[in-house]
C-alpha positions as CSV (number, residue, x, y, z in Angstrom):
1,X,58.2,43.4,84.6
2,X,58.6,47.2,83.7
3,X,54.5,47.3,83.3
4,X,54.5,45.5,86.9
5,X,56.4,47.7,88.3
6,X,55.6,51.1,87.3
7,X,51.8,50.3,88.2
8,X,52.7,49.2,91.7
9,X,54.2,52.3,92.1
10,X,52.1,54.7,91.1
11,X,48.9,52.8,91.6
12,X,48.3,54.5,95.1
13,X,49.2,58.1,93.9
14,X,45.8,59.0,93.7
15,X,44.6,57.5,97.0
16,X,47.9,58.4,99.4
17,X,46.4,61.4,100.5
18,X,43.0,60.2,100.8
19,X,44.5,57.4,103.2
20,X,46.4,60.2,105.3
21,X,43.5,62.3,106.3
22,X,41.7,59.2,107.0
23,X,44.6,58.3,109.5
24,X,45.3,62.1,110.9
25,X,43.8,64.1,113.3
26,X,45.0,66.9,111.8
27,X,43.7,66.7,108.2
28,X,45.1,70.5,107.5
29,X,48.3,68.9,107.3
30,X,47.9,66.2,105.2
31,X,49.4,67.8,102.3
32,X,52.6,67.9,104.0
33,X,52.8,64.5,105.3
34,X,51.8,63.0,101.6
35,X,54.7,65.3,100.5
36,X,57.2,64.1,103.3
37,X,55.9,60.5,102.7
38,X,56.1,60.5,99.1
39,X,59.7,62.3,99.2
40,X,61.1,60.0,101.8
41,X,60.1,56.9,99.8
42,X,61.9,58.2,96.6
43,X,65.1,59.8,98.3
44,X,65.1,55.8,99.8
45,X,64.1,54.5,96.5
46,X,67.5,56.4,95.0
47,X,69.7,55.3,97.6
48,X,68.6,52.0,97.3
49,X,68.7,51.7,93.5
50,X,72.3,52.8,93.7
51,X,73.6,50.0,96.6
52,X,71.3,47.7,94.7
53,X,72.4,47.7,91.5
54,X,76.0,47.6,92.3
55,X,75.1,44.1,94.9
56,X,73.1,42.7,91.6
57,X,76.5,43.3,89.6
58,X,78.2,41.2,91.9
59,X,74.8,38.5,92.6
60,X,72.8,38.8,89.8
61,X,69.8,41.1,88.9
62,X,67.0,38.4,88.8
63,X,67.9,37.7,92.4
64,X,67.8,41.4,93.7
65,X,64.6,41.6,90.6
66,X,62.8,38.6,93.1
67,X,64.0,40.3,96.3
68,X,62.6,43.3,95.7
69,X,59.7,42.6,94.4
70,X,58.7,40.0,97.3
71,X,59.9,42.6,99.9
72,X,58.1,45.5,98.1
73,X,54.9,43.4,98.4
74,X,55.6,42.6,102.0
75,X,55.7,46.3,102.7
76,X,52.7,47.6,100.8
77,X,50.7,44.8,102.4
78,X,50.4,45.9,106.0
79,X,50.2,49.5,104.8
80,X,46.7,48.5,104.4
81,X,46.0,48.4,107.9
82,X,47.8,51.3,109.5
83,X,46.7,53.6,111.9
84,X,48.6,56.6,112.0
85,X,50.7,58.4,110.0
86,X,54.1,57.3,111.2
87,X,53.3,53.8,110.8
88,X,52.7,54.7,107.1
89,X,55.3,57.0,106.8
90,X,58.2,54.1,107.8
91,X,56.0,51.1,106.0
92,X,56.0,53.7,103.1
93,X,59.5,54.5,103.2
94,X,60.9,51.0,103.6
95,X,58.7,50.2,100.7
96,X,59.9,53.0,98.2
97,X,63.6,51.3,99.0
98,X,62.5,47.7,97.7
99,X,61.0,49.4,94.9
100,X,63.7,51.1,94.3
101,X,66.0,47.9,93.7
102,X,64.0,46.5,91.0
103,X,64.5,49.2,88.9
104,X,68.3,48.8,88.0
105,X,67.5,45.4,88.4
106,X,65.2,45.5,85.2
107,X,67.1,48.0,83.2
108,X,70.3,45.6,83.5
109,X,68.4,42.5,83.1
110,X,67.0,44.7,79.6
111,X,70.6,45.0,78.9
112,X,71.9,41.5,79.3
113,X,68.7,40.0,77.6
114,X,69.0,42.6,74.5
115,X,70.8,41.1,71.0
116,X,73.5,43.6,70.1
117,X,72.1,46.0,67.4
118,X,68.3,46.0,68.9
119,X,68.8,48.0,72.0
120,X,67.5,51.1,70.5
121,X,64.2,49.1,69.7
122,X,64.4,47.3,73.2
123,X,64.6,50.8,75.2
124,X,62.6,52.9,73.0
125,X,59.5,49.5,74.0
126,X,60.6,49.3,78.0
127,X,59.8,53.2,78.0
128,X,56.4,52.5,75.8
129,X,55.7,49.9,78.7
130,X,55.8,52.0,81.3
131,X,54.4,55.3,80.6
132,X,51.1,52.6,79.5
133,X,51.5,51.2,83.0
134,X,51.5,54.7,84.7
135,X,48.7,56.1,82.3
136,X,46.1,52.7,83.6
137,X,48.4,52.6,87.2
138,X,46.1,56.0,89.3
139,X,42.5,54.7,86.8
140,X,43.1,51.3,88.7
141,X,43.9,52.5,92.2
142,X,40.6,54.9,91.8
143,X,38.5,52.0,90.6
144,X,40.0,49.6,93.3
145,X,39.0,51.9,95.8
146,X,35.9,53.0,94.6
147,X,34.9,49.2,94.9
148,X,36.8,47.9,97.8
149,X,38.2,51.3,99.6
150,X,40.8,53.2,100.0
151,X,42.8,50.7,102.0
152,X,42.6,47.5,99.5
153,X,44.5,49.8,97.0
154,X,47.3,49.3,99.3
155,X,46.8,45.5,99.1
156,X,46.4,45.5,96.2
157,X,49.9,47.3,95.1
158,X,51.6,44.1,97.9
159,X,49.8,41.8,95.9
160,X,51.3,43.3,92.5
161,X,54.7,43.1,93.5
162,X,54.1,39.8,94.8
163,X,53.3,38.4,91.5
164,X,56.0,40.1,90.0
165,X,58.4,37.8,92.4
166,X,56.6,35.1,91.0
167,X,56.9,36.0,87.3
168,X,60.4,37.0,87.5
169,X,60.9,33.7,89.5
170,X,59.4,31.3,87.7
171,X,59.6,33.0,83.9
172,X,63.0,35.1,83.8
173,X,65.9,32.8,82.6
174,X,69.0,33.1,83.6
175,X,70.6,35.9,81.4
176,X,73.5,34.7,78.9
177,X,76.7,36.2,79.3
């Protein structure tokens, strides 16, 4: 799930900006909307975590872990077929806030799955996971669009998450208490 995750997320680094000045009239400034963008989705991503992982305290993280991830992928997927910048910038936004749930949502689920004595191990392996996943994550989104486009990254990231509703779904147990 962390390897899910950290490559939907940074899976479009590489082609955000390339999407921008496709999408601007003004492609001088599309260092500064990729900045905006990219800092509005992670101050929402951070606010979200927060309210998130207190409501999966109180719900359960495998629900807000599903949630998430299906309304991450529902976000990303029609970000593919915007046509200008502040139709990005709020798809984008809203997106970095699902995202930013299933974060907490993993690291608690970590926690509740972890036999006392290996959490060391357990952490020390989540963090292995996902510095692999952002290492292959910007390779993929190149060689996605270099195939299909620029756009199909941005489908392809919704269709990412989307599995990862259906792994944590169908595979994640309920956690013992």
């Amino acid at each position: 799930m962390r390897f899910i995750n950290q490559l939907g997320r940074m899976i479009i680094i590489p082609v955000l900006p390339l999407l921008i000045v496709s999408i601007t009239i003004d492609a001088s400034r599309a260092n500064t909307l990729t900045g905006l963008m990219v800092g509005a989705a992670s101050a929402a991503a951070t606010i979200a975590g927060l309210a998130l992982g207190r409501v999966g305290d109180r719900v359960g993280h495998r629900k807000i872990l599903v949630a998430c991830s299906t309304g991450a992928g529902l976000l990303f997927l029609p970000q593919a077929l915007v046509t200008g910048p502040w139709q990005l910038f709020v798809l984008h936004t809203l997106a970095g806030a699902a995202a930013g749930g299933i974060v907490p949502a993993i690291s608690a689920l970590l926690a509740a799955y972890t036999r006392p004595g290996q959490e060391g191990a357990v952490y020390g392996l989540d963090n292995s996971v996902g510095s692999g996943a952002r290492t292959v994550a910007p390779l993929l989104g190149v060689s996605i669009a270099a195939v299909m486009g620029i756009r199909s990254v941005f489908a392809a990231t919704g269709m990412i998450y989307l599995l990862a509703a259906v792994i944590a779904l169908l595979i994640l147990k309920k956690p013992e208490k």
